[in-house]
C-alpha positions in Angstrom: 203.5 12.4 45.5 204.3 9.5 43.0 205.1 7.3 45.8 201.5 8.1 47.4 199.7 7.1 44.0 202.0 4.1 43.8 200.9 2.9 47.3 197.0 3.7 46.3 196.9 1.4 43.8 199.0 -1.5 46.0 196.2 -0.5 48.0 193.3 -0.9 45.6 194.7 -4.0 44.0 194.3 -5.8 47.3 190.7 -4.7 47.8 189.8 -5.8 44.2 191.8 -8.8 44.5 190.3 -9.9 48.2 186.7 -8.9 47.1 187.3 -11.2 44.4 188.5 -13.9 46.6 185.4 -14.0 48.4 183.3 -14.0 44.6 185.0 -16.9 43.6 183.3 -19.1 45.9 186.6 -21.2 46.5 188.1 -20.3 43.2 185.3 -22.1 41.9 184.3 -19.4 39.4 187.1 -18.7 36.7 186.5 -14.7 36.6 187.6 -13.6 40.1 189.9 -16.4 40.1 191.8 -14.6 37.6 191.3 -11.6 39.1 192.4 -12.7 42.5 195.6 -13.7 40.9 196.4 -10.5 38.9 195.1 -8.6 41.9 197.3 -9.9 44.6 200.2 -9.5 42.2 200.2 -6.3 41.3 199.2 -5.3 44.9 202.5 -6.5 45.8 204.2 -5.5 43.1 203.2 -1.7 43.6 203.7 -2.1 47.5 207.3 -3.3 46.7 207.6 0.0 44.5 206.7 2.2 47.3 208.9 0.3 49.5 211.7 1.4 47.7 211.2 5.3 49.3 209.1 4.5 52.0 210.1 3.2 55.4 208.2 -0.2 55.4 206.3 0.3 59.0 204.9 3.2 57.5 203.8 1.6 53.8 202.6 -1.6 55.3 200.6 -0.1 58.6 198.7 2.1 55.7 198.8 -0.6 53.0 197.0 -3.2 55.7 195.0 -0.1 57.4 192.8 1.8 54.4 192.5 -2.4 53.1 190.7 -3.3 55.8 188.6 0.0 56.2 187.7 -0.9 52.3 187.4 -4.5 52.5 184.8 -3.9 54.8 183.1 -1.4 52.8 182.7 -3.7 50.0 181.7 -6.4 52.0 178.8 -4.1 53.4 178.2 -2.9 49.9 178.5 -5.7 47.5 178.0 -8.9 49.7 175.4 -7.5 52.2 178.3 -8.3 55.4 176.4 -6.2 58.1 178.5 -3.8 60.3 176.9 -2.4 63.5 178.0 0.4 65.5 181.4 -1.5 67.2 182.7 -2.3 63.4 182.3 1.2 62.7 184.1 2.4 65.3 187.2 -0.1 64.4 186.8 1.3 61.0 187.2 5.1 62.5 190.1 3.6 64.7 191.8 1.9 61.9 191.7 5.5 60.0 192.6 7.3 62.5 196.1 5.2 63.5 196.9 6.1 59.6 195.9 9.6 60.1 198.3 9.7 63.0 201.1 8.1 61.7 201.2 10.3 58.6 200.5 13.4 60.2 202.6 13.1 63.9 204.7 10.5 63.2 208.6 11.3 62.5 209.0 8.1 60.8 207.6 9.2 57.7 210.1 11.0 55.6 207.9 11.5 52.6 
């Protein structure tokens, strides 16, 4: 279960940290600049933690999966990034190739 949290917050420190990319304008403005930086670094910091029990198909397909799916939730959300009916449909195919591997796959051991 520890390992599952650890890999959340891999996971929401590259949302916050991408979402903040696109605020900076170009690291233009000093506020998500810094919080690009401290985002990406602790996303791979916690991803390398989880990679220490996971198997690193497993961590990095769900790692890159549910960051996309939220990526493009904030991006609909806080920067008005429109998604019609073919980017929802990715979005329910991206989350359901992580429900898959967690649930059927015999790779993951956890």
């Amino acid at each position: 279960m520890k390992t599952w949290i650890i890999l959340f917050v891999a996971i929401l420190s590259e949302v916050i940290a991408t979402s903040a990319l696109k605020a900076s304008d170009g690291f233009t403005k000093l506020g998500p600049s810094v919080l690009v930086v401290i985002g990406y670094a602790l996303a791979f910091y916690f991803l390398s933690l989880a990679l220490k029990v996971m198997p690193v198909g497993i961590a990095y397909a769900i790692w890159a999966g549910l960051g996309i799916v939220l990526t493009a939730i904030i991006g609909w959300i806080m920067f008005g990034q429109k998604l019609d009916l073919a980017a929802f449909l990715g979005i329910a195919l991206i989350l359901l190739g992580v429900l898959v591997i967690n649930v059927f796959s015999g790779t993951n051991t956890l």
